[in-house]
Backbone bond lengths (Angstrom), bond angles and torsions (degrees), N, CA, C in turn:
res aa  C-N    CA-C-N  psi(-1)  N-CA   C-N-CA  omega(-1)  CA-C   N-CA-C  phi
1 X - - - 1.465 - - 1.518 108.58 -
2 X 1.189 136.11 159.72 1.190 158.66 -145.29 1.782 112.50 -95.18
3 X 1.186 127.91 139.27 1.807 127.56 -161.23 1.489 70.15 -66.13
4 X 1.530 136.07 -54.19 1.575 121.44 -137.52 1.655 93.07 -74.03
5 X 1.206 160.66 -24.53 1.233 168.36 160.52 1.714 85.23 -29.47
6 X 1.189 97.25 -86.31 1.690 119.72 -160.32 1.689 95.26 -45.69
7 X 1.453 141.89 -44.25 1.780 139.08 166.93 1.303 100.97 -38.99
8 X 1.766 112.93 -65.45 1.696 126.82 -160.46 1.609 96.43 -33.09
9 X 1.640 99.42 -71.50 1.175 139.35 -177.42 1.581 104.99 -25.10
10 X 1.000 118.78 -78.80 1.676 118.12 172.40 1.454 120.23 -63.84
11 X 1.319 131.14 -29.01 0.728 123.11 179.19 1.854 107.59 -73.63
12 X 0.938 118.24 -55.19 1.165 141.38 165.94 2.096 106.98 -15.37
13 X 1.596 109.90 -65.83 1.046 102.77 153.97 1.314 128.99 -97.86
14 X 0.897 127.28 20.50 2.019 112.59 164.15 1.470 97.41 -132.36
15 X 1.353 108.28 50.25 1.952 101.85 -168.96 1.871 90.20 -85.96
16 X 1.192 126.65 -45.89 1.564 116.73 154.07 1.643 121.36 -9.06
17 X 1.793 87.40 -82.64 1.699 99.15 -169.60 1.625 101.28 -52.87
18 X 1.299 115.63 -49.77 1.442 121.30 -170.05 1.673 110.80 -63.85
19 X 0.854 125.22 -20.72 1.479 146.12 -156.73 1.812 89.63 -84.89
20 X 1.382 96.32 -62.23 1.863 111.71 -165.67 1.512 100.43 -65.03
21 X 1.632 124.18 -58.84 1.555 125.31 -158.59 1.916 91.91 -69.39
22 X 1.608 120.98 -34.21 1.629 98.10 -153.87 1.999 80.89 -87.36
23 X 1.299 137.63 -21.81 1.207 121.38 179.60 1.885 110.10 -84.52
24 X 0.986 130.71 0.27 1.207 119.13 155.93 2.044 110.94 -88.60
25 X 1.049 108.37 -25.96 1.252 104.17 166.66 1.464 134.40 -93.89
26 X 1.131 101.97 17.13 1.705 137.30 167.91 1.712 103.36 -88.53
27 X 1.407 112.57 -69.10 1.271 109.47 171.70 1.360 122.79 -60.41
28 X 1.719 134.07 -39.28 0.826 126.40 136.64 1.312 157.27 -6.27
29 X 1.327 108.74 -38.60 1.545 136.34 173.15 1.210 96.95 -96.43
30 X 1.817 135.48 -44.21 1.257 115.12 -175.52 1.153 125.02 -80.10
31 X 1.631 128.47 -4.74 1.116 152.36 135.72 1.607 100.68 -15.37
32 X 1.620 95.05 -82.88 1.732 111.06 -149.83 1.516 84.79 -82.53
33 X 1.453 141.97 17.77 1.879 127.76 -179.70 1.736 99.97 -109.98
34 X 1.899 107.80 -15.79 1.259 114.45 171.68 1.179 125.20 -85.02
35 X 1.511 125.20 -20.83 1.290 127.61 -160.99 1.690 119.93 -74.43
36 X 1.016 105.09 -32.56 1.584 112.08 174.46 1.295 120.04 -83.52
37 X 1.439 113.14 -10.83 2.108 123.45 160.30 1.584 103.73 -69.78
38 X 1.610 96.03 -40.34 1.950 97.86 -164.67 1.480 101.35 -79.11
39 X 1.188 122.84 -16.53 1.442 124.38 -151.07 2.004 83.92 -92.56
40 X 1.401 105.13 -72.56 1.591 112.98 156.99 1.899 116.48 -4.46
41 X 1.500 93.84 -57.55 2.104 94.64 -170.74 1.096 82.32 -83.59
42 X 1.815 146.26 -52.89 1.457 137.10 -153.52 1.708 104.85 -42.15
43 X 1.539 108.90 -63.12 1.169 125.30 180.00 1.370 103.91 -51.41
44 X 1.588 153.21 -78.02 1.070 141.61 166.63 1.228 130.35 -16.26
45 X 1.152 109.75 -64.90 1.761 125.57 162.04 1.438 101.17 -41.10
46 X 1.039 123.25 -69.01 1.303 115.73 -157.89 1.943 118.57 -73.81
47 X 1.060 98.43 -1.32 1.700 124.60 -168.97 1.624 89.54 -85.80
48 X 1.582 115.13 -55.10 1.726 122.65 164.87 1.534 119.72 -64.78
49 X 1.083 127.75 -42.49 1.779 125.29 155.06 1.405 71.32 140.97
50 X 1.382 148.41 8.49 1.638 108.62 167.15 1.320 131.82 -97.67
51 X 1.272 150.05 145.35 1.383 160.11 -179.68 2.015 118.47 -77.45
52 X 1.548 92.72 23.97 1.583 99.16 -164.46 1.684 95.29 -71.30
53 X 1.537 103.10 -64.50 1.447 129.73 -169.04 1.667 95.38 -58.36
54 X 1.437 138.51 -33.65 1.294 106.08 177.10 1.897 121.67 -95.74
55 X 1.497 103.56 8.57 1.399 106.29 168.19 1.528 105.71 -88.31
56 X 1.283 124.27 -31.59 1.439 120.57 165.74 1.828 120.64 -37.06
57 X 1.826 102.53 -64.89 1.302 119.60 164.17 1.294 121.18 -42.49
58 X 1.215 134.79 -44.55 1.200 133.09 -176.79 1.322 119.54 -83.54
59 X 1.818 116.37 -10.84 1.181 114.68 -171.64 2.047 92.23 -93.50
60 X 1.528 106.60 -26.89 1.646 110.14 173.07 1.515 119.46 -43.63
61 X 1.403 98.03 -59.73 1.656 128.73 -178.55 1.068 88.55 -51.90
62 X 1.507 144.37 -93.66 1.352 140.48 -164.01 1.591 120.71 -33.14
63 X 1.265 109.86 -46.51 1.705 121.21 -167.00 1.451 79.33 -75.97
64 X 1.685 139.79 -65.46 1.820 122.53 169.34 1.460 94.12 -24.13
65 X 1.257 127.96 -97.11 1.314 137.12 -146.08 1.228 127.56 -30.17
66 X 1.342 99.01 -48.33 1.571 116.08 -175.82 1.669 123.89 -81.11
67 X 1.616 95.12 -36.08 1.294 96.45 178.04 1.663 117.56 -83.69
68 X 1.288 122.36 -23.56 1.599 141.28 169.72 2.093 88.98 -55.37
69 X 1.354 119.40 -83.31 0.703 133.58 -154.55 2.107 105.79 -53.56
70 X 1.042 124.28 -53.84 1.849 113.47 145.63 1.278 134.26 -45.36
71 X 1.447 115.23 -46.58 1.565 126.11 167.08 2.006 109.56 -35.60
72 X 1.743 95.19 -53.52 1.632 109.92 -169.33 1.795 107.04 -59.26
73 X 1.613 96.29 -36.31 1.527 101.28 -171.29 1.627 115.17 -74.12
74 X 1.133 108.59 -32.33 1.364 131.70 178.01 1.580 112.11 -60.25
75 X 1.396 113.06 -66.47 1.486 131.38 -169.41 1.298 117.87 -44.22
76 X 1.464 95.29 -43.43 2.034 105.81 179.53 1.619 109.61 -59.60
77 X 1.387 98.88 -35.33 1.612 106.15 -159.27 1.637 103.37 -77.39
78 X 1.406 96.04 -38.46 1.690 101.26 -177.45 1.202 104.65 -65.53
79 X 1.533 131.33 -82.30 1.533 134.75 -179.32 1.157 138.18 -21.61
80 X 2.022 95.75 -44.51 1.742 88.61 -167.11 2.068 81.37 -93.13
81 X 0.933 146.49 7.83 1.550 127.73 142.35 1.449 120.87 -66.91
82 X 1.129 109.71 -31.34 1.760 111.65 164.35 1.499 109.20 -67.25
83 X 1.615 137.20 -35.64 0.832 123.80 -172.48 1.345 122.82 -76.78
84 X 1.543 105.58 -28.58 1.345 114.53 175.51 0.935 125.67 -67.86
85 X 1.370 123.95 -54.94 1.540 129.65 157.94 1.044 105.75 -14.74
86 X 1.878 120.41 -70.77 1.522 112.10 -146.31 1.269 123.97 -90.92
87 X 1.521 103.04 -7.44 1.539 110.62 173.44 1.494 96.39 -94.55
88 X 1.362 135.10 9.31 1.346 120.56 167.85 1.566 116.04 -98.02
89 X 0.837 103.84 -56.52 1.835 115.57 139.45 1.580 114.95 0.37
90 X 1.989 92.82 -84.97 1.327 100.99 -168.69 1.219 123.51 -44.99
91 X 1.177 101.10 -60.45 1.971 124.43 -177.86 1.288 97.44 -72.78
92 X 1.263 151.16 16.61 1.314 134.21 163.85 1.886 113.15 -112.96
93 X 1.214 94.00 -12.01 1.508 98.56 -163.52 1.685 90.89 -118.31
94 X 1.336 128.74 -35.09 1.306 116.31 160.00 1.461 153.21 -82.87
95 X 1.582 98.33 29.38 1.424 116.29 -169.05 1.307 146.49 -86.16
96 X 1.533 98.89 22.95 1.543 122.19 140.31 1.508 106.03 -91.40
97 X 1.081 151.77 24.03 1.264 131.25 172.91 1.989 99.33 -93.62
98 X 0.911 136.87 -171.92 1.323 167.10 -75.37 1.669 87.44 -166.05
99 X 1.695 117.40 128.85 1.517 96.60 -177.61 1.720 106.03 -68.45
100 X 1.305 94.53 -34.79 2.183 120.06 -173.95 1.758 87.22 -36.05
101 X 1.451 97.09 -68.09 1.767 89.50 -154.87 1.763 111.03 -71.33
102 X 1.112 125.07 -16.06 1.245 150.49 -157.39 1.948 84.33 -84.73
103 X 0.915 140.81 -58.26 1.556 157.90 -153.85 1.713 93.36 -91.41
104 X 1.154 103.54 -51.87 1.568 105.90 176.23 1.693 105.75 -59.70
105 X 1.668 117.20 -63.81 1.182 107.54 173.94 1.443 138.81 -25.92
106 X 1.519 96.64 -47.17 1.696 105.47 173.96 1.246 142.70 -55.81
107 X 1.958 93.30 -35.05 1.454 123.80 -177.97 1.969 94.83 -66.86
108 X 1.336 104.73 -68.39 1.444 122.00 165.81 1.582 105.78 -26.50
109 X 1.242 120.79 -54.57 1.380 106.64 -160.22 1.637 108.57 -81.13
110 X 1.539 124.69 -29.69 1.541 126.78 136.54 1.587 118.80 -14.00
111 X 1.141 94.84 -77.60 1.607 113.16 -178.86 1.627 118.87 -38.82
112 X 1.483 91.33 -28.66 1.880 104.87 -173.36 1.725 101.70 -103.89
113 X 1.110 136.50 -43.26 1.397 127.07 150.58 1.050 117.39 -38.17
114 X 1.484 131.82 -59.29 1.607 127.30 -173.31 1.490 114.01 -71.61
115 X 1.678 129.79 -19.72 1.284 136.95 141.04 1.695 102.75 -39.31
116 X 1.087 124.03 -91.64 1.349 134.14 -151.87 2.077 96.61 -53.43
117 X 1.276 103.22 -33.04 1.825 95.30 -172.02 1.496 114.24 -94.41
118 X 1.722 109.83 -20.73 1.578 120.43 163.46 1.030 120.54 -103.09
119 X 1.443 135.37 -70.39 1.572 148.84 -157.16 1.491 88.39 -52.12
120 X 1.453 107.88 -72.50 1.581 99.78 -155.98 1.496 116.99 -48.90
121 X 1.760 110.51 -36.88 1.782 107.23 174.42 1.600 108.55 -55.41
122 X 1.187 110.07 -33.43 1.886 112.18 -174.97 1.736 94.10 -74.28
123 X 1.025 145.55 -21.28 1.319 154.24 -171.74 1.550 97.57 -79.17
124 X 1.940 109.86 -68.39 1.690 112.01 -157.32 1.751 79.80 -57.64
125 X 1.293 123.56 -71.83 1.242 139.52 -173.12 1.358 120.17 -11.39
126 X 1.428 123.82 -59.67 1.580 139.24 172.58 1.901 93.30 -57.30
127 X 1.000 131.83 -46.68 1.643 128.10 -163.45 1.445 96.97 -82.19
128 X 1.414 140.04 -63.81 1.118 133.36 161.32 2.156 109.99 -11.74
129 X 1.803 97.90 -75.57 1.289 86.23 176.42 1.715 147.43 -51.34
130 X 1.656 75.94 -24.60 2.206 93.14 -164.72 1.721 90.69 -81.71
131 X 1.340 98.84 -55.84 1.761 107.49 -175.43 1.608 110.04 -62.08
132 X 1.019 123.08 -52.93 1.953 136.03 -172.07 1.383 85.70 -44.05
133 X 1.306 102.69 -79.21 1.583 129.08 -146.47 1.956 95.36 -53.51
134 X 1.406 104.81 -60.67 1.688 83.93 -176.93 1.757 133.87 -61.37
135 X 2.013 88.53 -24.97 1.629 93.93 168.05 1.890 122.72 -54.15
136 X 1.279 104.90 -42.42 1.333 135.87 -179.17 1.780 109.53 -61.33
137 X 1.147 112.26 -51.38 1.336 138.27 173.04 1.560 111.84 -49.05
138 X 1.640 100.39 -50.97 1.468 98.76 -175.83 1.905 117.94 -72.96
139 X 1.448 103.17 -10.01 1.472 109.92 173.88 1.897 114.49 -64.88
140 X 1.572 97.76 -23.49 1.470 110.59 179.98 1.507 109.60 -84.06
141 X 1.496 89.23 -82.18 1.127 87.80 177.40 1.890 123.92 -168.12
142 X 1.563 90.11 119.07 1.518 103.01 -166.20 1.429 129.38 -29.60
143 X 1.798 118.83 -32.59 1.296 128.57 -173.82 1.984 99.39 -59.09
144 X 0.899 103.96 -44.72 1.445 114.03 -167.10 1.455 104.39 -65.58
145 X 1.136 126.55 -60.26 1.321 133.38 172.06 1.609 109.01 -36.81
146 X 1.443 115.49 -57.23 1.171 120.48 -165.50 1.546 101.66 -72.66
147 X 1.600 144.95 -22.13 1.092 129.51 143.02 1.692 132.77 -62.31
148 X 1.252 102.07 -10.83 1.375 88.22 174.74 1.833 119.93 -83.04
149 X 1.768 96.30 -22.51 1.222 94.61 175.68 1.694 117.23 -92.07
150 X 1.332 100.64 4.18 1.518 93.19 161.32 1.140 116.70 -94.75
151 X 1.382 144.88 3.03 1.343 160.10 179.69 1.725 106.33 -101.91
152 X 1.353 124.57 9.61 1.389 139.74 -179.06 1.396 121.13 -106.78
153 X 1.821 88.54 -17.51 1.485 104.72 171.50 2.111 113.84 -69.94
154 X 1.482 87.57 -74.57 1.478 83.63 -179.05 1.482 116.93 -72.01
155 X 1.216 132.91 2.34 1.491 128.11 139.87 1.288 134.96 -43.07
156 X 1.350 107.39 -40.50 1.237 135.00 -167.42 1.571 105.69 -74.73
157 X 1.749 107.10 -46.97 1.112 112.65 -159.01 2.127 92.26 -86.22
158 X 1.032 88.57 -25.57 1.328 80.31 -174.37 1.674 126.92 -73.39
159 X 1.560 96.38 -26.55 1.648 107.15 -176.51 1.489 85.12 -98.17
160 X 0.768 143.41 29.52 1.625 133.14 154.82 1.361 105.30 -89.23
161 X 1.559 126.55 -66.56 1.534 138.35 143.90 1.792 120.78 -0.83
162 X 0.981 111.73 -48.74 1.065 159.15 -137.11 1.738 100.32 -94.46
163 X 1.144 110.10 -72.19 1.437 135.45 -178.43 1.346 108.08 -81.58
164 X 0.933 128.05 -12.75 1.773 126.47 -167.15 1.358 96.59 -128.09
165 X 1.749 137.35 7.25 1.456 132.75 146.11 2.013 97.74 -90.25
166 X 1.693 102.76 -27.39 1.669 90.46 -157.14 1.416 96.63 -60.79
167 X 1.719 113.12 -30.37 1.954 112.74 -160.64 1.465 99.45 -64.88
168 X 1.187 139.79 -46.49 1.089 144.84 -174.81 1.027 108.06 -69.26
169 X 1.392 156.03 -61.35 1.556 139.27 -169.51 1.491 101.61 -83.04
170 X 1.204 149.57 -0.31 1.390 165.44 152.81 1.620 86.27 -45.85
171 X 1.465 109.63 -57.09 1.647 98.55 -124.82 1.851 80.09 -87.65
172 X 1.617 115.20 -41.09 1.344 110.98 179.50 1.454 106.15 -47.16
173 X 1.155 145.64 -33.71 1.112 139.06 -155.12 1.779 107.56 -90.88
174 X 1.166 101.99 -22.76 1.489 110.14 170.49 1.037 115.56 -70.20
175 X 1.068 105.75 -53.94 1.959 124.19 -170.09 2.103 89.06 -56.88
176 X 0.884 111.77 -35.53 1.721 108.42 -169.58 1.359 103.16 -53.50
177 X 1.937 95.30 -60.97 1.281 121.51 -166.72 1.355 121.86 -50.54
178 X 1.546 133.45 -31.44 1.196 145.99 177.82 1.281 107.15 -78.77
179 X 1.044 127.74 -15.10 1.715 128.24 168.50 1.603 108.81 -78.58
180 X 1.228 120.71 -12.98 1.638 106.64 -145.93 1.416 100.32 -80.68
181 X 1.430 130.63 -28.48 1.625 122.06 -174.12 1.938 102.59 -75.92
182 X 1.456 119.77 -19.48 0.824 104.80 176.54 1.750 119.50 -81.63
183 X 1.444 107.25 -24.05 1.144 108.45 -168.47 1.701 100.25 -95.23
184 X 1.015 118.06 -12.09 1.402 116.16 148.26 1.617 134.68 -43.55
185 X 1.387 101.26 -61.24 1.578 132.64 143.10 1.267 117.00 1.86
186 X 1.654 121.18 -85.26 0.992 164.82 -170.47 1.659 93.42 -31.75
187 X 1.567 113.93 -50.25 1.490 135.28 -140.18 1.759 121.63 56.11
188 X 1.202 98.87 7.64 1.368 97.10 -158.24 1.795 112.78 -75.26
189 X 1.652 106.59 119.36 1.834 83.34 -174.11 1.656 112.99 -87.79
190 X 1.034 131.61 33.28 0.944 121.50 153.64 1.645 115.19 -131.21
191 X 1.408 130.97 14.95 1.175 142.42 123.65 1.555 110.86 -59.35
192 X 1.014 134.01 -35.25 1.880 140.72 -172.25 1.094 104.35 -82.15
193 X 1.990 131.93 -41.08 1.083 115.04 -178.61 1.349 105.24 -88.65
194 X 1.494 134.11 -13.59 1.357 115.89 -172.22 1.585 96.15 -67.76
195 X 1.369 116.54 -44.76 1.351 124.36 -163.40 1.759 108.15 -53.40
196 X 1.159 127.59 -31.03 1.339 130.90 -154.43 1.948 101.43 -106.13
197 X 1.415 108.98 -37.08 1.575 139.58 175.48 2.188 91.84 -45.29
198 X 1.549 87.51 -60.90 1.545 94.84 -167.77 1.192 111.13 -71.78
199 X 1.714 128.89 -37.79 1.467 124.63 165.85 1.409 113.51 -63.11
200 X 0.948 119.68 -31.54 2.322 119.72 177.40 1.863 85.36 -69.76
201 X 1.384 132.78 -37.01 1.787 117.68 -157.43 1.776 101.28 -80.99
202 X 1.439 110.48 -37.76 1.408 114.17 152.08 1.550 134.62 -54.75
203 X 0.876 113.28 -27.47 1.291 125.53 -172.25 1.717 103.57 -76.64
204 X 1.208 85.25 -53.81 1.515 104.11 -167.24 1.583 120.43 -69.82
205 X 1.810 108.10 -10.31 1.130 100.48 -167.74 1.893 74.75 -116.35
206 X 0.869 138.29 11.82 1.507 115.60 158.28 1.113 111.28 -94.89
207 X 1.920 118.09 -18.35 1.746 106.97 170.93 1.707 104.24 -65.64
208 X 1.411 114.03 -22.16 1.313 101.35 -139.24 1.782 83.37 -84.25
209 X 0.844 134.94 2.00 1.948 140.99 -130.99 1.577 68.99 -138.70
210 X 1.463 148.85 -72.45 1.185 143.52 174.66 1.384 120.30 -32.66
211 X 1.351 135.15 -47.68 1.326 167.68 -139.84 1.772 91.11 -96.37
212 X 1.721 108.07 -66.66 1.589 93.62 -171.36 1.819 111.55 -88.88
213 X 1.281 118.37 -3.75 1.598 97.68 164.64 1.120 105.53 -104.97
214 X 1.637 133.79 36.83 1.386 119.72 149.16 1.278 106.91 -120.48
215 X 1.510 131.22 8.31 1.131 143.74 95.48 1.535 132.78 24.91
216 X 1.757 89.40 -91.64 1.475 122.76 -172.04 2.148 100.76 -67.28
217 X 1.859 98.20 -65.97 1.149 107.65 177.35 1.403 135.18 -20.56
218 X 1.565 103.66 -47.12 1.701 130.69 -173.21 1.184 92.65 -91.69
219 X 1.675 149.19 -14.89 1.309 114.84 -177.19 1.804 97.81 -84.49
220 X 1.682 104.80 -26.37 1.507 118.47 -172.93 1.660 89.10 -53.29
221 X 1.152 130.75 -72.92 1.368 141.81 -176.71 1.547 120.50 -18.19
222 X 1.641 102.69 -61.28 1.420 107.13 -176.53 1.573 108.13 -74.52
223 X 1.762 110.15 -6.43 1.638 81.85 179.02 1.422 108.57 -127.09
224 X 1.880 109.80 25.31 1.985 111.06 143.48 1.366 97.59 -78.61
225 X 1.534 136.96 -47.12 1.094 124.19 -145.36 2.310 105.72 -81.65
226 X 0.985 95.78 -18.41 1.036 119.10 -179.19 1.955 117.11 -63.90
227 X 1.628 86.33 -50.33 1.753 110.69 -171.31 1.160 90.30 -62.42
228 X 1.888 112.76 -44.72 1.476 123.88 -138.29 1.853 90.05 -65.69
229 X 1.461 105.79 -56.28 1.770 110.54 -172.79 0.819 110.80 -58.98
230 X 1.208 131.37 -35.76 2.307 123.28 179.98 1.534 96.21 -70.94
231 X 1.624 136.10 -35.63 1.210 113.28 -171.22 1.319 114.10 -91.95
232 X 1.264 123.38 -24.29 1.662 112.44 169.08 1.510 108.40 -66.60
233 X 1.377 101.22 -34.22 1.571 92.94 -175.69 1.797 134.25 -73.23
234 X 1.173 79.61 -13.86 1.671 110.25 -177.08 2.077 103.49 -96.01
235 X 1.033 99.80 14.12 1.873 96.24 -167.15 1.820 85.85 -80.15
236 X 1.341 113.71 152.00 1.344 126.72 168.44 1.020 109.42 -123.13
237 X 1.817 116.05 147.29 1.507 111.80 165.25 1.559 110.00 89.33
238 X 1.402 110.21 -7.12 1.827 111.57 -161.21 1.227 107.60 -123.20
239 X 1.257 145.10 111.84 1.224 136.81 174.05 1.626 127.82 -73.57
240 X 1.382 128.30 112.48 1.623 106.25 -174.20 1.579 100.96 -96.34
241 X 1.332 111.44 166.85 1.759 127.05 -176.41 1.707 95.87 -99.02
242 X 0.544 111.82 160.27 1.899 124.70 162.99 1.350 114.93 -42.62
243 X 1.217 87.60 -52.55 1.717 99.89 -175.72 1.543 124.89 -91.61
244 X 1.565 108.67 1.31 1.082 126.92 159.41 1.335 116.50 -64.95
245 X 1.714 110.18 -59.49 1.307 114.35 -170.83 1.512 124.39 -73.54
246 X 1.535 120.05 -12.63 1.314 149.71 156.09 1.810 102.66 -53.95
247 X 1.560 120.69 -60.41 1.374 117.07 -176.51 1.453 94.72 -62.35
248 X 1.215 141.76 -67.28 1.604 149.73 179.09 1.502 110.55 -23.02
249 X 1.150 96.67 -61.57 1.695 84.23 -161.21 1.620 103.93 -105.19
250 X 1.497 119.44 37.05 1.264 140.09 176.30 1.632 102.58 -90.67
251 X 1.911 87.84 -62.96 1.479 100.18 -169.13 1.662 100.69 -76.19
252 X 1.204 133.73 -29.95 1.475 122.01 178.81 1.813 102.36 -56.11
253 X 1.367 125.72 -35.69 1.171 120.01 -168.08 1.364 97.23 -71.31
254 X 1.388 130.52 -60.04 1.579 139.39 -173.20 1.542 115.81 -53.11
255 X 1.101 105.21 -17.53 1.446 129.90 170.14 1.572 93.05 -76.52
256 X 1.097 126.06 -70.77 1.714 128.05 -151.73 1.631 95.54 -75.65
257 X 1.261 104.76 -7.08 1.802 106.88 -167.25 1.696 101.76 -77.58
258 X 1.679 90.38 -38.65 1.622 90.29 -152.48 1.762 96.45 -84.16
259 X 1.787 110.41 -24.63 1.418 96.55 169.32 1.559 122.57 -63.24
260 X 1.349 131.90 -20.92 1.343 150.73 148.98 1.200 123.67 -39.94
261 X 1.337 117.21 -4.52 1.403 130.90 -163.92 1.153 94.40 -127.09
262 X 1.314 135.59 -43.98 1.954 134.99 -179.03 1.347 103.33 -27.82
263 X 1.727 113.96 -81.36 1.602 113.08 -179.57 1.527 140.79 -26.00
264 X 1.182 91.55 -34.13 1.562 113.78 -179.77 1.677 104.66 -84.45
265 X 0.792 126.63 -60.42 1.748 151.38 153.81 1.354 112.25 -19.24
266 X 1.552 113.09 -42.91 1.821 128.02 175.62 1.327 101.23 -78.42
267 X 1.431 114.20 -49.13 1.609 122.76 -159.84 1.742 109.09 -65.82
268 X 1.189 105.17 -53.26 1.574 111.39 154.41 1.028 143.14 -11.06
269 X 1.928 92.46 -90.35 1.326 111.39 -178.43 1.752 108.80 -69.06
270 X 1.779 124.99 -13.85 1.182 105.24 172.45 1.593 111.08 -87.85
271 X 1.086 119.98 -7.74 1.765 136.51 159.76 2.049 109.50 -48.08
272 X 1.325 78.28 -62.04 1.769 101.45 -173.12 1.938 89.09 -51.93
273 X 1.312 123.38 -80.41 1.470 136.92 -156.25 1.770 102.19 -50.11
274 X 1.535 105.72 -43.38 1.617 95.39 167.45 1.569 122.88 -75.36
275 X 0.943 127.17 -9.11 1.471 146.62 -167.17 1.157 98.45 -86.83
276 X 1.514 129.94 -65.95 1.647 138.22 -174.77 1.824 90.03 -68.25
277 X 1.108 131.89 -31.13 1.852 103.03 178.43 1.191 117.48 -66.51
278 X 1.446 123.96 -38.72 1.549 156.84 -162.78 1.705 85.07 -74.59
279 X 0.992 135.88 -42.03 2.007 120.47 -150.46 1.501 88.09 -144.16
280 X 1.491 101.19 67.82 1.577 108.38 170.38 1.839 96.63 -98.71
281 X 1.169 105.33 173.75 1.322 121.69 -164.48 1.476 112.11 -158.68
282 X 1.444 132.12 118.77 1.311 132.30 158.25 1.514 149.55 -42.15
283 X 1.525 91.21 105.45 2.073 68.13 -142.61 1.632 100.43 -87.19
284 X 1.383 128.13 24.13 1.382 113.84 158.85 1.464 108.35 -87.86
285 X 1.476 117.20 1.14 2.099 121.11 -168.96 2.053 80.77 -113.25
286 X 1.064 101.41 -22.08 2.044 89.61 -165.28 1.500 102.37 -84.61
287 X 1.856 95.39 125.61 1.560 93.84 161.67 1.494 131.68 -80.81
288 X 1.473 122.95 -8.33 1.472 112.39 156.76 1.200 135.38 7.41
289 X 1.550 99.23 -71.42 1.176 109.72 163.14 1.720 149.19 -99.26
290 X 1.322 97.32 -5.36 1.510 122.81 -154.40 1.879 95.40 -97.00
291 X 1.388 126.12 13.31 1.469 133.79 171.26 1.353 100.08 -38.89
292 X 1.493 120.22 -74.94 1.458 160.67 -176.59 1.447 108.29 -57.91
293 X 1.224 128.23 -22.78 1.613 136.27 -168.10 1.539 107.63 -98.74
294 X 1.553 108.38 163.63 1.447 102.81 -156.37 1.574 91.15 -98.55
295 X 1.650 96.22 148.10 1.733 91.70 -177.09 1.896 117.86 -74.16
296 X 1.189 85.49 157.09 1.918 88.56 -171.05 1.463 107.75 -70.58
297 X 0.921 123.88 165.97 1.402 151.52 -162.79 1.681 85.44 -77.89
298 X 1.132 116.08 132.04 1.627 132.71 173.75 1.806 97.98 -88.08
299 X 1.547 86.98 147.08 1.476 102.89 -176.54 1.586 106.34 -91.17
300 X 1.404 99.22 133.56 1.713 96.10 -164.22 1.790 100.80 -99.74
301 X 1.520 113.80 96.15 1.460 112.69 160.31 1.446 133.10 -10.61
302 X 1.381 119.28 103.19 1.409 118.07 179.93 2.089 114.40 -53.59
């Protein structure tokens, strides 16, 4: 059956728990996507002698504070029950497989919990910035906005590139990895070093594949952030406040943050897609879902 089975599947029962930790870290983010608008009027306000704009800020910071700070307490509790489940699951229902791949699975199924309790917040997180920041942006000023979304183009084209070398050396590197308890096995040291030789040649060519689109990314970077300063600076006819230009080149950074975040985001999610083929599970044998379902007919001993 299919990795996307095995998502449904969990999501399906902890869509509650999952529901509560990714919507407190929704508000969370809108917390920390407000703070540099409030911080923006604080400074204004306070440039006029009033204290309006920094009770705003402090009420932002707090709603960050508070809601980050439950989200953290929450997350541990949710996950490592997702983890248990599914590595109890796995290894219980796949036990004719291979001890190698069976040991690999587990590691793998780690790998896919800490996706679902990190990656994806670095995921909502990057969209918050790219999306927030240009909505926010357009209150300033439209020229800027309209470069950031022309700079979405060759991003786009580039982390596409990007993602469709990561699935492939991902997946070689798996295929290694599921051998290693056997080739451990073996004792053999020159079966052990080929085995370990070929995981460092994988390794090395996804740093090296890491290395040139963050590369590419940062040259994209220096020339929004670049466009961004000749065109605010070049505006006629428009007056900015202090605290204007503070919200501006806040959100241009949070903007450049969350494109900084794509690479990592590709590398992942093509991590995640080989991971869910590798730690599939039967879902007429998986209880996931079958809490609620009527129990099967018992096998009657000859």
């Amino acid at each position: 059956m299919s990795g996307k089975w095995i998502v449904e599947t969990i999501v399906r029962k902890y869509k509650y728990k999952l529901l509560l930790t990714y919507t407190l870290f929704g508000i969370e983010m809108l917390g920390l996507l407000l703070r540099p608008y409030f911080l923006g009027e604080a400074v204004n306000d306070l440039i006029k002698g009033s204290y309006n704009g920094l009770f705003y800020l402090t009420g932002a910071h707090l709603l960050w504070l508070t809601m980050g700070t439950l989200r953290h307490r929450y997350d541990s509790r949710t996950y490592s029950d997702i983890y248990t489940s599914l590595v109890v699951k796995l290894m219980s229902r796949n036990r004719n497989k291979e001890l190698s791949k069976l040991s690999a699975h587990s590691t793998l199924s780690r790998e896919f919990i800490d996706f679902l309790e990190f990656d994806l917040n670095y995921i909502i997180e990057a969209a918050y910035n790219i999306v927030g920041s240009m909505i926010l942006l357009f209150f300033y000023d439209t020229q800027v906005v309209l470069l950031c979304m022309l700079m979405l183009v060759p991003v786009s084209i580039t982390s596409y590139i990007y993602g469709k070398r990561m699935r492939r050396l991902n997946k070689l590197k798996n295929d290694e990895l599921e051998q290693q308890i056997n080739v451990l096995a073996t004792k053999n040291p020159i079966r052990i070093s080929e085995h370990y030789n070929k995981l460092r040649k994988w390794q090395i060519k996804i740093s090296d594949q890491e290395a040139w689109n963050f590369g590419v990314m940062e040259l994209l970077v220096m020339v929004i952030i670049t466009a961004s300063l000749l065109t605010v600076s070049s505006l006629n006819g428009k007056t900015l406040q202090a605290g204007d230009l503070i919200g501006i080149y806040t959100y241009i950074l949070k903007f450049v943050n969350g494109l900084d975040t794509v690479p990592y985001m590709i590398q992942r999610t093509a991590t995640l897609k080989d991971i869910l083929h590798r730690i599939e599970l039967q879902p007429e044998e998986d209880e996931f879902s079958s809490e609620n379902d009527p129990a099967p007919a018992a096998v009657t001993a000859a």
